[in-house]
N, CA, C and O atoms as a CHARMM CRD file, in Angstrom:
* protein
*
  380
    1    1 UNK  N     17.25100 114.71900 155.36000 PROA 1      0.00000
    2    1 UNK  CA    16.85900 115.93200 156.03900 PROA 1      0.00000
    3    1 UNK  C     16.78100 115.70600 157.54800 PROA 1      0.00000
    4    1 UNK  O     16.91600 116.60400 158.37900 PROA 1      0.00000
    5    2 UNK  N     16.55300 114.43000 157.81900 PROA 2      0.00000
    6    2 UNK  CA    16.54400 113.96800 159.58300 PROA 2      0.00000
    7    2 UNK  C     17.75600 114.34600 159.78900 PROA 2      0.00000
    8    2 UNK  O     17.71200 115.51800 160.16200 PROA 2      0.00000
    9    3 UNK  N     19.02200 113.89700 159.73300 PROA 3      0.00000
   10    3 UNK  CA    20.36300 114.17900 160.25500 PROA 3      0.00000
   11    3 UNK  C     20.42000 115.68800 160.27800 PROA 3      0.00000
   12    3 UNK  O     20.41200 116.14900 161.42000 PROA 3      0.00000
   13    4 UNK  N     20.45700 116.26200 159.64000 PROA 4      0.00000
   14    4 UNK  CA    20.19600 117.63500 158.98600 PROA 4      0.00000
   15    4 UNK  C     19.76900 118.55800 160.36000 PROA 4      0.00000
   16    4 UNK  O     20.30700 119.26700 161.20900 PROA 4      0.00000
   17    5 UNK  N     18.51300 118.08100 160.00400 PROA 5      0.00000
   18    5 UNK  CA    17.24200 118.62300 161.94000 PROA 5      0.00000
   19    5 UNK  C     17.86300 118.41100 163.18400 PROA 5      0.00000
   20    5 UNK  O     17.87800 119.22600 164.10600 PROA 5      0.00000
   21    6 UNK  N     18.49100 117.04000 163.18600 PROA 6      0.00000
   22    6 UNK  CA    19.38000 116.40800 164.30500 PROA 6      0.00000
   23    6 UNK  C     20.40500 117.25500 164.36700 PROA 6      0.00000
   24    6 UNK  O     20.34100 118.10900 165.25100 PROA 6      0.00000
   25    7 UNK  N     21.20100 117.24900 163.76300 PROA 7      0.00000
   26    7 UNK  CA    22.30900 118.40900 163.59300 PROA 7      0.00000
   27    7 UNK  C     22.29300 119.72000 164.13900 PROA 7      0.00000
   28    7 UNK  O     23.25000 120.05800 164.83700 PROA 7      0.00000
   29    8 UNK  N     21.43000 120.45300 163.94900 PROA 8      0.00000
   30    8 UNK  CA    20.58800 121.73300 163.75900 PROA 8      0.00000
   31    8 UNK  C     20.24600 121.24100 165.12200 PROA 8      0.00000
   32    8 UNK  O     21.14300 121.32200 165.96100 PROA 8      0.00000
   33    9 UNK  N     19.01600 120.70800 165.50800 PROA 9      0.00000
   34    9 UNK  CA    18.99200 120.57700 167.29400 PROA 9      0.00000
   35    9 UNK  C     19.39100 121.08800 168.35800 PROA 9      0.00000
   36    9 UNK  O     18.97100 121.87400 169.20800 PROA 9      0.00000
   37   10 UNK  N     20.93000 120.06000 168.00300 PROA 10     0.00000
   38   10 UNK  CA    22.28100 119.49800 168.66400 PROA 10     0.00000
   39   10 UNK  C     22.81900 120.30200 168.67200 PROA 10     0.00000
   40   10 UNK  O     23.66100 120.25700 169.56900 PROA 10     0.00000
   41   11 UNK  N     22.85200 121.57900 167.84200 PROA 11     0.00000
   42   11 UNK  CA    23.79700 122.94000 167.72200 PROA 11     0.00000
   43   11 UNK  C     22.83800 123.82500 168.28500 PROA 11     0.00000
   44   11 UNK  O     23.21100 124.92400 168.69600 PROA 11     0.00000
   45   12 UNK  N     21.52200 123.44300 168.36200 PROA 12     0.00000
   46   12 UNK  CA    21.22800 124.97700 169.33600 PROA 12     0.00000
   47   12 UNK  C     19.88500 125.73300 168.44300 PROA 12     0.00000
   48   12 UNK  O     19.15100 126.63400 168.85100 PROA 12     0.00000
   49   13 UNK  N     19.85500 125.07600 167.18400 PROA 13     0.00000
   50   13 UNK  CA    19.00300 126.03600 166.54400 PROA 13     0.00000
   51   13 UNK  C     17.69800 125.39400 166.06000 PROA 13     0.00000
   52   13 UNK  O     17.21900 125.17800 164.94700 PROA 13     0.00000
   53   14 UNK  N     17.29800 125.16600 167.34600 PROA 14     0.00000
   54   14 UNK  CA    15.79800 124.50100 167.56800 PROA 14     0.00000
   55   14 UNK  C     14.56900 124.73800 166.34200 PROA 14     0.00000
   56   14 UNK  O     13.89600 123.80800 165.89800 PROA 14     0.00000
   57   15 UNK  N     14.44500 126.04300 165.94300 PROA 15     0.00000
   58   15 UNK  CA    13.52600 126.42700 165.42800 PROA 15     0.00000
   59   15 UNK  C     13.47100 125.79400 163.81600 PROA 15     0.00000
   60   15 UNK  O     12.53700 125.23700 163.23900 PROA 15     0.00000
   61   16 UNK  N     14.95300 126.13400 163.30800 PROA 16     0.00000
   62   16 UNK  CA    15.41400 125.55900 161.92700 PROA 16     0.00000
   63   16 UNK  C     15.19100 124.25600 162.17600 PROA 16     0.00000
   64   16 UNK  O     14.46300 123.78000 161.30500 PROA 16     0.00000
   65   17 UNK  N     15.60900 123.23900 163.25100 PROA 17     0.00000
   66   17 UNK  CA    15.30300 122.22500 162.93600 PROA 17     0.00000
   67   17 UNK  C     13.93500 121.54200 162.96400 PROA 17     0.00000
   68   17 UNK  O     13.80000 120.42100 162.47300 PROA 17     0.00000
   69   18 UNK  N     12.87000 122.23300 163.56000 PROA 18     0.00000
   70   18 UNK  CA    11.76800 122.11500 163.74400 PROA 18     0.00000
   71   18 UNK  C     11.05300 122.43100 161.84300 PROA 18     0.00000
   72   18 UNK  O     10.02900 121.88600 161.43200 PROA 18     0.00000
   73   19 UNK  N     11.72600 123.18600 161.19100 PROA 19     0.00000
   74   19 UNK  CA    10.84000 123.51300 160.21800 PROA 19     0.00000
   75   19 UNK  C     11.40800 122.86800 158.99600 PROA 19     0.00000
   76   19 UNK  O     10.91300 123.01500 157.87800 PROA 19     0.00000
   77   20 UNK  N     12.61100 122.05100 159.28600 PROA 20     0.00000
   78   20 UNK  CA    13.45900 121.57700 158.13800 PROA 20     0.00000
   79   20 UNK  C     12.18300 120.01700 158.49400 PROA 20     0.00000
   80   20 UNK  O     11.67500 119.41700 157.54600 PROA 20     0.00000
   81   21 UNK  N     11.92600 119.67600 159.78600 PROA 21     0.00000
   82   21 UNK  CA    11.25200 118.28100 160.19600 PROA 21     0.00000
   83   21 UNK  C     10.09200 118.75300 159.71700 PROA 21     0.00000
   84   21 UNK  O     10.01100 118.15900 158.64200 PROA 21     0.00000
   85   22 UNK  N      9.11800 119.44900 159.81100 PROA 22     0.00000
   86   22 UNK  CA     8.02600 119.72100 159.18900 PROA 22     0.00000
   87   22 UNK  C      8.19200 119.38500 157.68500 PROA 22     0.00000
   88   22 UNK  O      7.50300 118.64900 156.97800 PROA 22     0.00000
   89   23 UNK  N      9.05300 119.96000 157.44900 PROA 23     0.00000
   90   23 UNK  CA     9.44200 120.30800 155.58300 PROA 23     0.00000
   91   23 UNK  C      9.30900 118.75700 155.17800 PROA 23     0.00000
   92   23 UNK  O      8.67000 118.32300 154.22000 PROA 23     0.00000
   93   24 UNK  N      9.99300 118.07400 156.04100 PROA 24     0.00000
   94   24 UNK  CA    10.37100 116.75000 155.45600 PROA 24     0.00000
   95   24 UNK  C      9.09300 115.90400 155.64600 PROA 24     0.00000
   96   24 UNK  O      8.48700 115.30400 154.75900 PROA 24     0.00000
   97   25 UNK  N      8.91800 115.93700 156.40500 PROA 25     0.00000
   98   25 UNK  CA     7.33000 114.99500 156.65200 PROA 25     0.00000
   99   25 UNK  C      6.03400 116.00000 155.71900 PROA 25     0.00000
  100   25 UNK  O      4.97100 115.38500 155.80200 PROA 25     0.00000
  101   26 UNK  N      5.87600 117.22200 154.95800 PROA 26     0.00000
  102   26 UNK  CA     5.55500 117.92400 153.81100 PROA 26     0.00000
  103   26 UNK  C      5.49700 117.01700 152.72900 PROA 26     0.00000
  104   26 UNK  O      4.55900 116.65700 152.01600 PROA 26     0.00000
  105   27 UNK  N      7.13100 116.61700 152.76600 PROA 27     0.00000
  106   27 UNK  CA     7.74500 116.37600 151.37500 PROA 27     0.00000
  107   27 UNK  C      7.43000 114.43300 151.08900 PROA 27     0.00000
  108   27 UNK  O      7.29100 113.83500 150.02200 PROA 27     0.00000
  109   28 UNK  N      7.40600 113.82700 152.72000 PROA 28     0.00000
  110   28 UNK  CA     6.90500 112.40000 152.80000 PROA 28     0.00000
  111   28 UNK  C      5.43800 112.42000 151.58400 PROA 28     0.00000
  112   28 UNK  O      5.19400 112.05900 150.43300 PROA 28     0.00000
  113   29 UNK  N      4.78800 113.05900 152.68300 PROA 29     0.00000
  114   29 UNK  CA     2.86100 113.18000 152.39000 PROA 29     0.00000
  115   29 UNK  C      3.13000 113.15200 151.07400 PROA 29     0.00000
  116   29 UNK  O      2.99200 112.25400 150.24300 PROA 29     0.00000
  117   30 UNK  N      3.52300 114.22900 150.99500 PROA 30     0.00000
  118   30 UNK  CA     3.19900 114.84300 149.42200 PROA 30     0.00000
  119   30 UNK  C      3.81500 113.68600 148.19300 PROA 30     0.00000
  120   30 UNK  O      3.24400 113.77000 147.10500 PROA 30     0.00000
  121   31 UNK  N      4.78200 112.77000 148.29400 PROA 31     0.00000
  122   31 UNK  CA     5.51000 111.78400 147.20000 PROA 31     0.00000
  123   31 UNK  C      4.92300 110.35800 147.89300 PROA 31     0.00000
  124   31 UNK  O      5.51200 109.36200 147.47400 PROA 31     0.00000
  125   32 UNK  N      4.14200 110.16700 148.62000 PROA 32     0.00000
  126   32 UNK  CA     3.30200 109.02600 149.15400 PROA 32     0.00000
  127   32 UNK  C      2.13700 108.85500 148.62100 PROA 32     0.00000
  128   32 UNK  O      1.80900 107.78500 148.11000 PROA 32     0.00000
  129   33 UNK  N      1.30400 109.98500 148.68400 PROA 33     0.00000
  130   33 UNK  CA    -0.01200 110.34300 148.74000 PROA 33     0.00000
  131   33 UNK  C     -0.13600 110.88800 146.61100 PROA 33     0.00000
  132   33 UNK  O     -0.72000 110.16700 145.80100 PROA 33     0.00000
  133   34 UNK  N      0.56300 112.24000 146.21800 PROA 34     0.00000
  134   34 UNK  CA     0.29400 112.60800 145.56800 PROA 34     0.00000
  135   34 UNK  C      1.07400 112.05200 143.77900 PROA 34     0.00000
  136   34 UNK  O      0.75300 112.00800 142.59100 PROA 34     0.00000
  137   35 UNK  N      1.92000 111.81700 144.44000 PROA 35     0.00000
  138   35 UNK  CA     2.89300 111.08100 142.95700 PROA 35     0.00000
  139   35 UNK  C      2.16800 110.36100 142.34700 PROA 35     0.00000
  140   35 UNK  O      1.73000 110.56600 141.21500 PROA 35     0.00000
  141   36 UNK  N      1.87000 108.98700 143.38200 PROA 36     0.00000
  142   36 UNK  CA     1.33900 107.86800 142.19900 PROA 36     0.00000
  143   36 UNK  C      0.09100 108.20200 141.87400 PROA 36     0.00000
  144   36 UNK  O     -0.62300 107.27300 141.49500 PROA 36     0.00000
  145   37 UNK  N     -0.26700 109.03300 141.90600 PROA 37     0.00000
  146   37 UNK  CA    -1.48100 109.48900 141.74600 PROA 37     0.00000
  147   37 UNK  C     -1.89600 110.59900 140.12000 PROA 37     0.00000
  148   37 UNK  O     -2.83200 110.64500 139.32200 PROA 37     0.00000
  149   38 UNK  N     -0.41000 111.43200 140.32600 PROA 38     0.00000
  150   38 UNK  CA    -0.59800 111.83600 138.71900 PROA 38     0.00000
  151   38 UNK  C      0.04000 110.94500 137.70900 PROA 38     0.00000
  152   38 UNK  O     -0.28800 110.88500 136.52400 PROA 38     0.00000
  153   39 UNK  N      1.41600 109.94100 138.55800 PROA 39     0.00000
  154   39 UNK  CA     1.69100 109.12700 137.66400 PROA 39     0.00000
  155   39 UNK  C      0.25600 108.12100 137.09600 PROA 39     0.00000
  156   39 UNK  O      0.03800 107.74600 135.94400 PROA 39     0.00000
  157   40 UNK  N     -0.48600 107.89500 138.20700 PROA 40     0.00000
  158   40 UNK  CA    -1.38500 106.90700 137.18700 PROA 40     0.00000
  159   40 UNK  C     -2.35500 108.22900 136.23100 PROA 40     0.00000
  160   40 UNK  O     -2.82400 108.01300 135.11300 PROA 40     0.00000
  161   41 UNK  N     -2.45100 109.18500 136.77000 PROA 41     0.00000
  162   41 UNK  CA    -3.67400 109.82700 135.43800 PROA 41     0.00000
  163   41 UNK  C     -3.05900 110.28500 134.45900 PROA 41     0.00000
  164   41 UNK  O     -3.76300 110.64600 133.51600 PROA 41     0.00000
  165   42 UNK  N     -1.74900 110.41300 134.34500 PROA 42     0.00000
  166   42 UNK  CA    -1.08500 110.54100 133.18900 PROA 42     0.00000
  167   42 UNK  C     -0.94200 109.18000 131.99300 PROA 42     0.00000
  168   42 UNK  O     -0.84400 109.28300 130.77100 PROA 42     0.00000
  169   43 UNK  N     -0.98000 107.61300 133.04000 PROA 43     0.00000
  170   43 UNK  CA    -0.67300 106.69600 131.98000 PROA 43     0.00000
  171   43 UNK  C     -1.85200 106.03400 131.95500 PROA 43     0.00000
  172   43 UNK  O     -1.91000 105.11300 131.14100 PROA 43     0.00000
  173   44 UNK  N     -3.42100 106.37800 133.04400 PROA 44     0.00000
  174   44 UNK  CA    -4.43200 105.55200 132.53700 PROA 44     0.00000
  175   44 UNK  C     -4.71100 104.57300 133.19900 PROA 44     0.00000
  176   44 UNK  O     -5.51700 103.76400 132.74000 PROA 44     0.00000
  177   45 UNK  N     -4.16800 104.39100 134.36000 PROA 45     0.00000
  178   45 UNK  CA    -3.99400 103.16600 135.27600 PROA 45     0.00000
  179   45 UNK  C     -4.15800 103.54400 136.65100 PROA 45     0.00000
  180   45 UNK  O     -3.51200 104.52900 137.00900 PROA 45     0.00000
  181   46 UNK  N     -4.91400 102.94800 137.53000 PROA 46     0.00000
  182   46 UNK  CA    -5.23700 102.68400 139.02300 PROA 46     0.00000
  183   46 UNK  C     -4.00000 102.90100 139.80700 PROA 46     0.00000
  184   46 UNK  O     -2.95700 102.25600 139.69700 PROA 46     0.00000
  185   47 UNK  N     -4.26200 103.97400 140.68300 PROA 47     0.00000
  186   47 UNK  CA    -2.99500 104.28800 141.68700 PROA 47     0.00000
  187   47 UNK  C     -2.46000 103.13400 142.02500 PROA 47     0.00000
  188   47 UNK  O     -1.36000 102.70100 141.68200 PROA 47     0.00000
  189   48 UNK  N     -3.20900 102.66700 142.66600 PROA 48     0.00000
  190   48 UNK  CA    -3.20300 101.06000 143.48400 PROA 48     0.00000
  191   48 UNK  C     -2.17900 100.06600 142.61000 PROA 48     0.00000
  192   48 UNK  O     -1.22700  99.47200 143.11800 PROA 48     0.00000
  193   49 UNK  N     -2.66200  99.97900 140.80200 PROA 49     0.00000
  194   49 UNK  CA    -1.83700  99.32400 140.41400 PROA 49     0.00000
  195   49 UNK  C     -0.28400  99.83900 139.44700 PROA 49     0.00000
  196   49 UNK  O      0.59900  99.22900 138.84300 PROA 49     0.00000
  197   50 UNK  N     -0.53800 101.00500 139.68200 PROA 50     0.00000
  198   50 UNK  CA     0.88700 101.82700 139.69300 PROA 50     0.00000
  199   50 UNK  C      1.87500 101.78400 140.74300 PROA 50     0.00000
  200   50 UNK  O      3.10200 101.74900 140.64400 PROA 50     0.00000
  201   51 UNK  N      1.04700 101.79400 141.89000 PROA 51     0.00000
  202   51 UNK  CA     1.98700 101.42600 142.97600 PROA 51     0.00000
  203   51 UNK  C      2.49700  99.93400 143.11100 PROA 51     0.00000
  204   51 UNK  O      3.61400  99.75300 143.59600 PROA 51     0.00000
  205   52 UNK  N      1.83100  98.99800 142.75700 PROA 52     0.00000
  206   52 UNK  CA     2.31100  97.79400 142.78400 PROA 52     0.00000
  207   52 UNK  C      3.57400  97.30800 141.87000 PROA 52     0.00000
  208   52 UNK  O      4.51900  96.55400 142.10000 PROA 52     0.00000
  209   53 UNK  N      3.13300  98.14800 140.61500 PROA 53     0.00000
  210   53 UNK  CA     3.68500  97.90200 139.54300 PROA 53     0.00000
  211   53 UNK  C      5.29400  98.33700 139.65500 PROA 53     0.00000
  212   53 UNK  O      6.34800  97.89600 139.19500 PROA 53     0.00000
  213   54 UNK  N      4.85900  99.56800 140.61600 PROA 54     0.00000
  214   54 UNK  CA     6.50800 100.40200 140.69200 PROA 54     0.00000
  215   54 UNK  C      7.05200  99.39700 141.49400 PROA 54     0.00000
  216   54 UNK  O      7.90100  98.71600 140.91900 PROA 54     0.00000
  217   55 UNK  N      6.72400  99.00100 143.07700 PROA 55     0.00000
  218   55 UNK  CA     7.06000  98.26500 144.42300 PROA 55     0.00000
  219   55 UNK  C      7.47600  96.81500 143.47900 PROA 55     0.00000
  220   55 UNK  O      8.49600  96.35700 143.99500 PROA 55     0.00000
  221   56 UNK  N      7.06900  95.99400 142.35300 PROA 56     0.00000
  222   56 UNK  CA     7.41000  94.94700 141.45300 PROA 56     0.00000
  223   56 UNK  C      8.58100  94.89200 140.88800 PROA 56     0.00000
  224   56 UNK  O      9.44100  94.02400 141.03600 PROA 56     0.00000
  225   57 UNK  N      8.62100  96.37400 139.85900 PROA 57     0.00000
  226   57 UNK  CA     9.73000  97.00500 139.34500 PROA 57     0.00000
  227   57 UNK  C     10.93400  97.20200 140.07400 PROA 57     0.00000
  228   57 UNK  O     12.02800  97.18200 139.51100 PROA 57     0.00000
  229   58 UNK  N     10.78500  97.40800 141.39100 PROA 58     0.00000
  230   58 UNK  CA    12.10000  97.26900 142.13000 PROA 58     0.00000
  231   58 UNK  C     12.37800  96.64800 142.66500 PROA 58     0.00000
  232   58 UNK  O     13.45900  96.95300 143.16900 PROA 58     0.00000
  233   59 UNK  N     11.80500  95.21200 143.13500 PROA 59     0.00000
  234   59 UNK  CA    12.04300  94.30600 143.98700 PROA 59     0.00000
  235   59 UNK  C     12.87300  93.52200 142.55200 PROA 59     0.00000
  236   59 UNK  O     13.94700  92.96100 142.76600 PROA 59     0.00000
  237   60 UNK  N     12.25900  93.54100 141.04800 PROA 60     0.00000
  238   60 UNK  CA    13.08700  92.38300 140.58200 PROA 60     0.00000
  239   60 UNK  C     14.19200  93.17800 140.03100 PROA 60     0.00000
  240   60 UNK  O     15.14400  92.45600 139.73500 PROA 60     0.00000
  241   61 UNK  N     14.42700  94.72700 139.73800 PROA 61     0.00000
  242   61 UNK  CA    15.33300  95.19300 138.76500 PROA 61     0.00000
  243   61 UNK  C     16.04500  95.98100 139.32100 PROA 61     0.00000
  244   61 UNK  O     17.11200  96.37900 138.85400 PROA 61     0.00000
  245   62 UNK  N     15.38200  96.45500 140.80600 PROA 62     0.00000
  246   62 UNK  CA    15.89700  97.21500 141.50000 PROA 62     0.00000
  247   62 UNK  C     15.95900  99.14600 141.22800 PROA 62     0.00000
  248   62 UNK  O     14.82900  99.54700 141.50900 PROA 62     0.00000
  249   63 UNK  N     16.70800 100.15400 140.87500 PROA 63     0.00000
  250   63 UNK  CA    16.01500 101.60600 141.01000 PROA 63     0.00000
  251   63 UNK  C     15.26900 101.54400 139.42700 PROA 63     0.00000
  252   63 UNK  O     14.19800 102.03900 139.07500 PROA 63     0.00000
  253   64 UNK  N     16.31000 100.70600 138.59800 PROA 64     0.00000
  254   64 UNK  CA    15.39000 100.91900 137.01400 PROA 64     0.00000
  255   64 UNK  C     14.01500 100.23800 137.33900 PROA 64     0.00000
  256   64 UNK  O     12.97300 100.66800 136.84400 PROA 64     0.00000
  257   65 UNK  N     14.03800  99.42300 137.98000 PROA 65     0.00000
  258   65 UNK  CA    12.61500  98.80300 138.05700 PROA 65     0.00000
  259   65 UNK  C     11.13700  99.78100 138.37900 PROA 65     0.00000
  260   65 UNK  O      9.97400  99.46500 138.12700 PROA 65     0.00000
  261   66 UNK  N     11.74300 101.26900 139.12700 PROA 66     0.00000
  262   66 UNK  CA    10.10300 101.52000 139.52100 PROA 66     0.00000
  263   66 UNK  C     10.12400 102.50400 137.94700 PROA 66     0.00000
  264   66 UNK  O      9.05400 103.09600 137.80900 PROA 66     0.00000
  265   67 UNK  N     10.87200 102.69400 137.08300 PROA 67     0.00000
  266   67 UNK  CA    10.44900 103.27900 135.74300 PROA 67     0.00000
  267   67 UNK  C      9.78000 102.46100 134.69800 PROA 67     0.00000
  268   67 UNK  O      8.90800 102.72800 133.87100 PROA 67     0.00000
  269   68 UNK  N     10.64900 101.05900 135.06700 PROA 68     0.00000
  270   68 UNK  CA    10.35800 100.37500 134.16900 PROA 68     0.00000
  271   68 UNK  C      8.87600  99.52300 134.33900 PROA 68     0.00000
  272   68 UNK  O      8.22900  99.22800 133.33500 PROA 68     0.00000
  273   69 UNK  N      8.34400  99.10700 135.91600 PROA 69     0.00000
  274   69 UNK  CA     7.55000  98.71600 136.12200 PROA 69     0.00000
  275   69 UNK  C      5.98900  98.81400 135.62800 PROA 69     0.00000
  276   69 UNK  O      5.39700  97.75900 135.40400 PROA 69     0.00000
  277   70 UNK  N      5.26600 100.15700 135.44300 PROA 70     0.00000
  278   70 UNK  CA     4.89700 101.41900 134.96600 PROA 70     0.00000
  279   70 UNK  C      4.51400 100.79700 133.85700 PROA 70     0.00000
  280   70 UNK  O      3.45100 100.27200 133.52500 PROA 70     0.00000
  281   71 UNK  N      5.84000 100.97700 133.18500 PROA 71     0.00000
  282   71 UNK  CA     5.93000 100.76300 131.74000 PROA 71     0.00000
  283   71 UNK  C      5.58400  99.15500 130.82600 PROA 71     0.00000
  284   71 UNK  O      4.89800  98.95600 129.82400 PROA 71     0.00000
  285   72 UNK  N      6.30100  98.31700 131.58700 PROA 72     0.00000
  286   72 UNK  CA     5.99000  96.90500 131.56800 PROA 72     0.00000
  287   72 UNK  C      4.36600  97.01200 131.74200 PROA 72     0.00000
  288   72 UNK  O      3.67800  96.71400 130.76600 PROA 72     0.00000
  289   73 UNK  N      3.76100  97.41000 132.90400 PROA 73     0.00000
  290   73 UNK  CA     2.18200  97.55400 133.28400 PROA 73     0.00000
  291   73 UNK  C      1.58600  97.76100 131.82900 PROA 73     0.00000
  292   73 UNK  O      1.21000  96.82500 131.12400 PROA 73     0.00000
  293   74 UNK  N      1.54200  99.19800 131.43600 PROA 74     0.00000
  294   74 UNK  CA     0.69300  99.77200 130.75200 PROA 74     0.00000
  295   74 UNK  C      0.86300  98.62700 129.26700 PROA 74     0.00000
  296   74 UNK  O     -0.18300  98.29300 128.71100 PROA 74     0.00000
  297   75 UNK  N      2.38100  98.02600 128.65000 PROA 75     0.00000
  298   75 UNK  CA     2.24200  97.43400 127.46100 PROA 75     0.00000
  299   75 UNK  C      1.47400  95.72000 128.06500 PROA 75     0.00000
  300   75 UNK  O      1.28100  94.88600 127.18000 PROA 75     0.00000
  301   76 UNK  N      1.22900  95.47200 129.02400 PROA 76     0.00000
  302   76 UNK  CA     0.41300  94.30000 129.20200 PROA 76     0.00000
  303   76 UNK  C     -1.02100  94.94000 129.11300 PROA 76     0.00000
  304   76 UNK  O     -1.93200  94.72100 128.31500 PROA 76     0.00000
  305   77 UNK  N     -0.94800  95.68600 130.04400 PROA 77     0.00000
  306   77 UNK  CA    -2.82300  96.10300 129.71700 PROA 77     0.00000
  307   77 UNK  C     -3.38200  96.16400 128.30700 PROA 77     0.00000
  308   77 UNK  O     -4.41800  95.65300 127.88000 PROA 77     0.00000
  309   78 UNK  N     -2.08000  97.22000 127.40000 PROA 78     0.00000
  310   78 UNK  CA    -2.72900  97.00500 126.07500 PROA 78     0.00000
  311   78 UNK  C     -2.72000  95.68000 125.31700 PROA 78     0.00000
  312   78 UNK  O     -3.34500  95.22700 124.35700 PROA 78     0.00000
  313   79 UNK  N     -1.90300  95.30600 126.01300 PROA 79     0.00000
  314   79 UNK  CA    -1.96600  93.28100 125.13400 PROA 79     0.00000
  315   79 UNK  C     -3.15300  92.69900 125.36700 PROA 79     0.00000
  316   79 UNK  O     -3.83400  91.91700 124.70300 PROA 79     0.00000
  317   80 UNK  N     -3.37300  93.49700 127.02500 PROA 80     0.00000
  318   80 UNK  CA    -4.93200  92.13700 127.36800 PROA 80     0.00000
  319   80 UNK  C     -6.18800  93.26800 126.38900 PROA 80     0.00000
  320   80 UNK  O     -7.16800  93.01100 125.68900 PROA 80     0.00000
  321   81 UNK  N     -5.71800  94.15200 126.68200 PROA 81     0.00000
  322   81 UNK  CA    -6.74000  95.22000 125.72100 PROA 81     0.00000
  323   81 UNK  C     -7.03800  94.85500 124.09000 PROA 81     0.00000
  324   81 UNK  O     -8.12600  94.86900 123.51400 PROA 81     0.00000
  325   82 UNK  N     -5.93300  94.58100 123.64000 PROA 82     0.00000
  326   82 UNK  CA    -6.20700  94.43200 122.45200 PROA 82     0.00000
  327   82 UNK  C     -6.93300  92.60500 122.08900 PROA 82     0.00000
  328   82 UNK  O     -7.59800  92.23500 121.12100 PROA 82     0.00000
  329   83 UNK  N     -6.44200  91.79100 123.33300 PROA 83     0.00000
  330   83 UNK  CA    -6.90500  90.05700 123.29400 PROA 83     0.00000
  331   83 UNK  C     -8.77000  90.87300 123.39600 PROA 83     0.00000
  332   83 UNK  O     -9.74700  90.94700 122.65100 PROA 83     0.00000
  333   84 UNK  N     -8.45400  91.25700 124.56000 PROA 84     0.00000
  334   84 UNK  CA   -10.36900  90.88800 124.58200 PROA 84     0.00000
  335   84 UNK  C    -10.87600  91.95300 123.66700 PROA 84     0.00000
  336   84 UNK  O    -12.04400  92.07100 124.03600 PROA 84     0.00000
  337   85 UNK  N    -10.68300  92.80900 122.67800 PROA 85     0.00000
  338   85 UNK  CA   -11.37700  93.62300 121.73100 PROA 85     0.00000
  339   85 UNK  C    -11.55600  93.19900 120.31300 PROA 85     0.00000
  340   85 UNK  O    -12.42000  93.53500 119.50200 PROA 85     0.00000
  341   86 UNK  N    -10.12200  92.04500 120.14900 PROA 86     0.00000
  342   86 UNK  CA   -10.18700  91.61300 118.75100 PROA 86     0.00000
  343   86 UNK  C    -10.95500  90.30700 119.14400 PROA 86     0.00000
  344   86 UNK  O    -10.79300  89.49700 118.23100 PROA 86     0.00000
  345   87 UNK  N    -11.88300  89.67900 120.34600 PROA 87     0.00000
  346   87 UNK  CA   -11.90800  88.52200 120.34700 PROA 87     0.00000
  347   87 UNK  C    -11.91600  87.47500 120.47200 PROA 87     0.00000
  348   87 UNK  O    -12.81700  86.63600 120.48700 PROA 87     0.00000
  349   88 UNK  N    -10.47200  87.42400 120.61800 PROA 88     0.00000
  350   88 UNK  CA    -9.31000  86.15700 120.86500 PROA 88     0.00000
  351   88 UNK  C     -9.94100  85.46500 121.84900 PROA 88     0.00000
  352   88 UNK  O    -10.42100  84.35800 121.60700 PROA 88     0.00000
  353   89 UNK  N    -10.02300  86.07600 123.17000 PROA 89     0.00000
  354   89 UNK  CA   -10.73400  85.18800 124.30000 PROA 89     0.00000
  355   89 UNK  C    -12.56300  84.60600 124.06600 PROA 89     0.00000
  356   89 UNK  O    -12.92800  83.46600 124.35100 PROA 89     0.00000
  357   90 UNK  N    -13.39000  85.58100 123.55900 PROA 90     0.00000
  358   90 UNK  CA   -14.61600  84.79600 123.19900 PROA 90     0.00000
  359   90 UNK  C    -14.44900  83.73900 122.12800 PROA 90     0.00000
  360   90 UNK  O    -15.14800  82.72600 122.15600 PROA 90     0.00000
  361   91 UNK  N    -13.60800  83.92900 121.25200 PROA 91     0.00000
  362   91 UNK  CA   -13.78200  82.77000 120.26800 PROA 91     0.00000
  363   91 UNK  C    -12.97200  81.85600 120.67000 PROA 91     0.00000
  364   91 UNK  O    -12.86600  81.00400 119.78800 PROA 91     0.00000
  365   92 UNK  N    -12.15000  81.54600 121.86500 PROA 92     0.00000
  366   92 UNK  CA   -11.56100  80.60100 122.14700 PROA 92     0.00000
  367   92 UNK  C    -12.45600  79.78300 123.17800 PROA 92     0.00000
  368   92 UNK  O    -12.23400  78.58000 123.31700 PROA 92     0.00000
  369   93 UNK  N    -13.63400  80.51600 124.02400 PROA 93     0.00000
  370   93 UNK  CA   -14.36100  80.07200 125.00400 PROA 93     0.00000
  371   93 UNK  C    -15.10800  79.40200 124.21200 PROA 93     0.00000
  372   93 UNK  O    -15.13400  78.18800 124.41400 PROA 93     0.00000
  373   94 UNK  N    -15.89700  79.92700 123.13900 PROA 94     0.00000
  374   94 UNK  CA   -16.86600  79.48900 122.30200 PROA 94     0.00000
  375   94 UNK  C    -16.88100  77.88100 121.78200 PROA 94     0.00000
  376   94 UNK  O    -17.76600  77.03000 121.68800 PROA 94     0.00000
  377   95 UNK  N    -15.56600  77.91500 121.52000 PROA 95     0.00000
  378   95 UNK  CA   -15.46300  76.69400 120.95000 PROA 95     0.00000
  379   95 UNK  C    -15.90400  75.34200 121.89100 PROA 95     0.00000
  380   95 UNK  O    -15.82900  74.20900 121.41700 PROA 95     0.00000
């Protein structure tokens, strides 16, 4: 949408490009701020570590990675979820 505004400018039509740049810095806020935010209350998990999880997901897998990241997250939580509910970790300390 920057080139776009730039474009628009450069041709004269100041106003459009002024509101296409608004639009876009709208559209920043709003997929910065508000995304990982229903993505985590939808799967149960800390913005903070949704965001990590996605920023993980793509550094090793690249665009599948921020879907898959998420996803990888939530089936470890339930692994550690299900270790410390059945146990596993107190009766291994115990000993």
């Amino acid at each position: 949408m920057i080139p776009w505004a730039g474009f628009l400018a450069f041709t004269g039509d100041i106003k459009l490009a002024i509101a296409i740049f608004i639009l876009w810095c709208i559209m920043s806020i709003v997929r910065q701020i508000v995304e990982p935010k229903i993505i985590s209350g939808q799967i149960g998990i800390h913005p903070i570590f949704t965001l990590i999880a996605m920023y993980t997901g793509f550094k090793f897998i690249g665009i599948w990675g921020l879907l898959l990241g998420p996803i990888i997250l939530i089936i470890l939580k339930n692994i550690y979820g299900t270790i410390i509910d059945k146990g596993v970790v107190k009766s291994i300390l115990e000993r």
